[in-house]
C-alpha positions as a Markdown table, in Angstrom:
| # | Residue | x | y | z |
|---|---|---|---|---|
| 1 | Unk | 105.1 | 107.1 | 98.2 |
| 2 | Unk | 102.3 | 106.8 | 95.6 |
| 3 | Unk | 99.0 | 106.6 | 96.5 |
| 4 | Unk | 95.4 | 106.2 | 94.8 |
| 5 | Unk | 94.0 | 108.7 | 92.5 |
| 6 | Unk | 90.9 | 108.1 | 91.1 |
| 7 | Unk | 87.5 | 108.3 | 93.3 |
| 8 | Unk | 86.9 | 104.6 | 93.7 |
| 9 | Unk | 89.4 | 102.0 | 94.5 |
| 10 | Unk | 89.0 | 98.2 | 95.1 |
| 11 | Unk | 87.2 | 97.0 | 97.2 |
| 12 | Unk | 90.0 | 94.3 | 98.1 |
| 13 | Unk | 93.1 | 95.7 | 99.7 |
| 14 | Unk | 95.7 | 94.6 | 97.4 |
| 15 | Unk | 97.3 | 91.7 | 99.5 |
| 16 | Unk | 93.2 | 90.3 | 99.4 |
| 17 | Unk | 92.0 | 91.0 | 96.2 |
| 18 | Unk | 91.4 | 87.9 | 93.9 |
| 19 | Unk | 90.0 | 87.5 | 89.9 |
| 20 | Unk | 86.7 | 88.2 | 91.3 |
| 21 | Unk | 87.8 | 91.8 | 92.3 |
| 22 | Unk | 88.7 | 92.8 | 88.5 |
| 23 | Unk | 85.5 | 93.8 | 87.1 |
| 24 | Unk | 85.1 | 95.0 | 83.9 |
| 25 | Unk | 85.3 | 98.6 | 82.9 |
| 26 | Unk | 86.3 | 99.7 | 86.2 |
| 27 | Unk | 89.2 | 102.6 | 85.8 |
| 28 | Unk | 91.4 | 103.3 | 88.7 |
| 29 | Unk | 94.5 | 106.0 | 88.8 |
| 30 | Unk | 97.3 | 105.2 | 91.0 |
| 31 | Unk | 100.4 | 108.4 | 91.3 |
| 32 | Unk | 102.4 | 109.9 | 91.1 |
| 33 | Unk | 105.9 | 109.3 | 90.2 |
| 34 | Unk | 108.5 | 112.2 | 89.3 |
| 35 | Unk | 111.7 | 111.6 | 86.7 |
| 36 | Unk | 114.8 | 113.4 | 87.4 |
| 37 | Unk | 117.5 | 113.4 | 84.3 |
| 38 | Unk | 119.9 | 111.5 | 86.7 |
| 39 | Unk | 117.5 | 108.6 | 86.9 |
| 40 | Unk | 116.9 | 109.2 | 82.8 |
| 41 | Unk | 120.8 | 109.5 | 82.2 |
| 42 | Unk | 121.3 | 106.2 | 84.7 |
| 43 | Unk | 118.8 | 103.8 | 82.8 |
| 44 | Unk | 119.8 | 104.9 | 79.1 |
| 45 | Unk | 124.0 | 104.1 | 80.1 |
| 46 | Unk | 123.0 | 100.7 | 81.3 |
| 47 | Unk | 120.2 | 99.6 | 79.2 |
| 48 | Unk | 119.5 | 101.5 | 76.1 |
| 49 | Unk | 122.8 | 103.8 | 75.5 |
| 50 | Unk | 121.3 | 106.0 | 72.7 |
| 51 | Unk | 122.7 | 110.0 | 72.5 |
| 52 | Unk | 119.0 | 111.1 | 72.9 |
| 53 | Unk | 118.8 | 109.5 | 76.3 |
| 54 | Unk | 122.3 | 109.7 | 77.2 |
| 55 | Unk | 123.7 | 113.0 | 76.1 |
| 56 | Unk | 121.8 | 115.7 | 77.2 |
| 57 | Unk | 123.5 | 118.5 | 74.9 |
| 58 | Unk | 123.6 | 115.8 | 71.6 |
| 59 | Unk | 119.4 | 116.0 | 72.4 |
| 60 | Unk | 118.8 | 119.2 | 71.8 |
| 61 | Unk | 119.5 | 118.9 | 68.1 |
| 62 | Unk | 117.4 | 115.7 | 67.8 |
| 63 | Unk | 113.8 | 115.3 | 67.4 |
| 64 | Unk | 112.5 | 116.0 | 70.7 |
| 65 | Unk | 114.5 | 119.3 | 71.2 |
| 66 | Unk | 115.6 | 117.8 | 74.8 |
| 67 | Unk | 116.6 | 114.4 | 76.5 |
| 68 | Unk | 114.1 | 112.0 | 76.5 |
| 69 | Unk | 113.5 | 108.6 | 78.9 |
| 70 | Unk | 113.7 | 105.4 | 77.2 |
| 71 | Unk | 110.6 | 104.1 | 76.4 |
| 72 | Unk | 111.5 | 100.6 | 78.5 |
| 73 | Unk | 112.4 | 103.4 | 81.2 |
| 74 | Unk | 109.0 | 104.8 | 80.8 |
| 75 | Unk | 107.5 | 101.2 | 80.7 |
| 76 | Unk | 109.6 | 100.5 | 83.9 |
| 77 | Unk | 108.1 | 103.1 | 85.7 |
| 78 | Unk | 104.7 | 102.3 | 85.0 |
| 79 | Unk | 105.5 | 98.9 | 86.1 |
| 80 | Unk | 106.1 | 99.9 | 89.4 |
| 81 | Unk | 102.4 | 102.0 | 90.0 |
| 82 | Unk | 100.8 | 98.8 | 88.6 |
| 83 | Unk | 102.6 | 96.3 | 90.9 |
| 84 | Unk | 102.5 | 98.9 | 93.9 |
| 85 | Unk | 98.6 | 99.5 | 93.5 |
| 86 | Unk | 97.1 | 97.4 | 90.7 |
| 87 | Unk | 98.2 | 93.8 | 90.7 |
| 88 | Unk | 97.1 | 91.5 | 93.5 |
| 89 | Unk | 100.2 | 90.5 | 96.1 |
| 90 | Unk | 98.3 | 87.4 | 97.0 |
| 91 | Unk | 96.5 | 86.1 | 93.5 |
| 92 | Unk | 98.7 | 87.7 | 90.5 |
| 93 | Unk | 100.2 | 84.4 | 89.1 |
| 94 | Unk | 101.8 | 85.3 | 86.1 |
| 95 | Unk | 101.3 | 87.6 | 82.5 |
| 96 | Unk | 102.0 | 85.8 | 79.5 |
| 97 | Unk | 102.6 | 89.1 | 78.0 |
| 98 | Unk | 101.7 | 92.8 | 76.4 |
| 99 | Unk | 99.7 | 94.1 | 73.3 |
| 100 | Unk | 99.6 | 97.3 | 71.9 |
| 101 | Unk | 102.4 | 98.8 | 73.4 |
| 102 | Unk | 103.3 | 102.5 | 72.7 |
| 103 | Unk | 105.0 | 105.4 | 73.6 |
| 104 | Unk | 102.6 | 108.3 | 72.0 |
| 105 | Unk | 104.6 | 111.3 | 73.6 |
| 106 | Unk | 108.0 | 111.9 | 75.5 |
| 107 | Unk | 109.0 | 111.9 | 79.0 |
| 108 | Unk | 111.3 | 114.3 | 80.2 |
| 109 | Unk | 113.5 | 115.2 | 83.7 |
| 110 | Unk | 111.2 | 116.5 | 85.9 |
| 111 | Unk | 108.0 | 114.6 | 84.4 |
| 112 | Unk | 105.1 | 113.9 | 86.9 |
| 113 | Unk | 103.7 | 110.2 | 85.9 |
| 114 | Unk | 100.3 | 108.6 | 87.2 |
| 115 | Unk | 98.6 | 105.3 | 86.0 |
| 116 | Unk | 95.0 | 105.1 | 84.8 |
| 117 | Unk | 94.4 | 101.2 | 84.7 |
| 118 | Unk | 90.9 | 100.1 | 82.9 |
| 119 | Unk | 90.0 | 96.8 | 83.4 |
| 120 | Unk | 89.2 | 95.9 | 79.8 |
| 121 | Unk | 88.2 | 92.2 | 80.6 |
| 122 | Unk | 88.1 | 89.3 | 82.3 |
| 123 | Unk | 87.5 | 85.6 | 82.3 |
| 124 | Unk | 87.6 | 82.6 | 84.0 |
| 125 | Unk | 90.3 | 80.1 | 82.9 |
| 126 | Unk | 89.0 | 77.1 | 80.9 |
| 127 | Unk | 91.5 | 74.9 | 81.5 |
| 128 | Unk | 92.4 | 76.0 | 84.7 |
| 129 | Unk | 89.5 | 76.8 | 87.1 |
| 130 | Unk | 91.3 | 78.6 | 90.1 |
| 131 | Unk | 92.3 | 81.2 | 88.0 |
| 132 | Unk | 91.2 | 84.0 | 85.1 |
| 133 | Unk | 92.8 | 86.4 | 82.6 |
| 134 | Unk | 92.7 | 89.7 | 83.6 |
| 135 | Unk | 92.7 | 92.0 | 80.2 |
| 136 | Unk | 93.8 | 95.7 | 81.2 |
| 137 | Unk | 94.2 | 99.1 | 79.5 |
| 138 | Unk | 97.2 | 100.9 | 81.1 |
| 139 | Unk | 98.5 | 104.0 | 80.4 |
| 140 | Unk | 100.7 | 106.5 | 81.9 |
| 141 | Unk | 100.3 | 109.9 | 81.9 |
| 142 | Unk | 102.1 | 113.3 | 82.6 |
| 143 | Unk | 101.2 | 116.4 | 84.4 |
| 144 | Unk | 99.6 | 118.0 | 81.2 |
| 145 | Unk | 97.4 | 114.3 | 81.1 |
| 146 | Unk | 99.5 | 113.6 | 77.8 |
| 147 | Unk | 99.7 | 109.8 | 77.5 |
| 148 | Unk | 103.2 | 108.9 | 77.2 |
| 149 | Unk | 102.6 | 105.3 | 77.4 |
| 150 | Unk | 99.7 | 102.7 | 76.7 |
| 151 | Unk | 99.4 | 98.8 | 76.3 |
| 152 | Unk | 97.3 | 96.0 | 77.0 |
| 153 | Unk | 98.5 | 93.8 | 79.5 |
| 154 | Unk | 97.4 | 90.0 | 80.2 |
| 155 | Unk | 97.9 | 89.1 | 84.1 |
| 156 | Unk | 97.1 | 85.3 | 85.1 |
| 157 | Unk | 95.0 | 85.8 | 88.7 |
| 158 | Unk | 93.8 | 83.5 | 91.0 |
| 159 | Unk | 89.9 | 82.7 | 92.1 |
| 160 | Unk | 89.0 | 83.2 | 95.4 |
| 161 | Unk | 89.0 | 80.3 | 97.2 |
């Protein structure tokens, strides 16, 4: 169970919270997730079956000295904070995609993640006036508050009615 992080926190529970609700500049931290190397091992044989995330020992001699997650298992895991905490159950409509995606720094077994979500904009839809585009800087972070991921993501929500 992950819970909130940050002082503040919508003011919306998240099965009530509508564009409205995103307000600019707002920052909230949602945590906090653990990694184990089983769960690292698992993802990397069925999705991205590289030696650095697959064979532990092979690792060691690589660039990271150790395993390492895969950085769509990293983006996977923030994922889930955002959806459990961030994105609206009732409004969230659709993203129509990601900018600036990175992975600045590793994650390893035993990793402690949280989310820090800035809302970096939003606007109401032109075309479309029961909904808005929700701009937000997310980024996942360790125990030692090294960012080990960061993007901009695009989220289609509705107005309030």
């Amino acid at each position: 169970m992950t819970m909130t992080l940050s002082e503040a926190d919508f003011a919306a529970p998240i099965d009530q919270r509508f564009f409205e609700d995103y307000e600019p500049g707002a920052v909230y931290e949602y945590g906090h997730l653990s990694v184990t190397e089983k769960e690292i091992l698992d993802f990397a044989a069925q999705f991205d079956p590289q030696p650095i995330h697959t064979q532990p020992e092979w690792a060691t001699t690589g660039p990271f000295g150790g395993l390492i997650a895969s950085g769509w298992h990293t983006t996977g895991l923030m994922m889930r904070l955002f959806a459990d905490h961030y994105l609206s159950r009732n409004a969230s409509l659709a993203s129509p995609g990601v900018d600036e995606l990175r992975w600045p720094a590793p994650v390893r077994p035993g990793d402690s993640l949280r989310l820090r979500a800035t809302v970096v904009s939003a606007r109401a839809s032109r075309s479309k006036p029961d909904r808005g585009l929700v701009h937000t800087r997310g980024e996942l972070l360790n125990q030692d508050d090294q960012v080990v991921l960061s993007l901009v993501a695009m989220n289609l929500v509705g107005r309030r009615p």
